[in-house]
N, C-alpha and C positions, 0 to 999 in steps of 0.2 A: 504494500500500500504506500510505502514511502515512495518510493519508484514513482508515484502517480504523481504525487506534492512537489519534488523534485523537478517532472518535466513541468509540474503546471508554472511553477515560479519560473521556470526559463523561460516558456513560452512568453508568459506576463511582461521578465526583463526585455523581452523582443519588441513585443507589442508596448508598450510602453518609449522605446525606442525609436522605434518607427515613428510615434507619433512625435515624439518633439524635437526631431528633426529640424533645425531652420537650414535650407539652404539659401541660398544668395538668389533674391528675385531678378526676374530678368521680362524686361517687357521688348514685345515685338515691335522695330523699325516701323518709321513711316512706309517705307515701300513692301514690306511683309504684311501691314495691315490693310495698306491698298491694295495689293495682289491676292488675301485670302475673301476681301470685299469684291472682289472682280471675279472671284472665280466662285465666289454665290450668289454670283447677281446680285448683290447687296441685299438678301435676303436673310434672314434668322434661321439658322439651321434648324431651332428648335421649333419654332411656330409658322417658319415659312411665310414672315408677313414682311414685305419688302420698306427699306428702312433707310435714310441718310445717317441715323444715327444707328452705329452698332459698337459694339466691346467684342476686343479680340479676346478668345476665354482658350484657355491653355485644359483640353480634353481629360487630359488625365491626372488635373489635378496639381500638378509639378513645376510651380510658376520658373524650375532652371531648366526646364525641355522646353528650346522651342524651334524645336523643328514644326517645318508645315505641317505634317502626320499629326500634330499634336495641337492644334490651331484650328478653331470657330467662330465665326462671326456670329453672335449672338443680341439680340435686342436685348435693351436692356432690364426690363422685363422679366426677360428669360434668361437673363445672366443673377440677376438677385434671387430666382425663385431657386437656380441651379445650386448658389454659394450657399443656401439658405440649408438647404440641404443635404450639402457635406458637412454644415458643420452641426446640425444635428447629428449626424452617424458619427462627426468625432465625440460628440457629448453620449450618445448614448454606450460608445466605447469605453472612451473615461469612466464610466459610473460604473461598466462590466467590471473594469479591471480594480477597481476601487473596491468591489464587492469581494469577488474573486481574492482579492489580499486578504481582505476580511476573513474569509473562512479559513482561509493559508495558515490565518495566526492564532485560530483556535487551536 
């Protein structure tokens, strides 16, 4: 049974890890966010509703990935409900691993 407490707490220091992470933010060029604008028709990826105003929004989360692969023109709209989002799953994370300790230390 210790075997189990063991990997749980690694796991824990991982995820724990992971999340507070800061790497070095990095926003995309004027010509990177005219080009991902041009190549969706200045469109919202998410709602499809065409836009003079959009946010370039980095896909997977990762504001030091920015390659194109990782890059959406998003309304902005659809960029707040998007960030709104992750950062409930990091809170409801935070609170797992917060608990998770908790029983660690009974």
């Amino acid at each position: 049974m210790s075997d189990y407490f063991d990997l749980a707490e690694i796991a824990l220091r991982i995820i724990e890890k992971s999340m507070s992470k800061s790497k070095k933010r990095l926003s995309f060029s004027k010509s990177e966010k005219a080009r991902i604008k041009k190549i969706q028709k200045n469109r919202c990826k998410a709602c499809g509703k065409k836009s003079n105003v959009l946010d370039i929004d980095h896909i997977d989360g990762n504001s030091s990935n920015n390659s194109l692969d990782n890059a959406q023109a998003l309304c902005p709209n659809c960029h707040a409900k998007k960030t709104r989002t992750i950062k409930q799953k990091k809170l409801k994370l935070s609170q797992a691993v917060r608990y998770l300790k908790g029983l660690l230390k009974e």
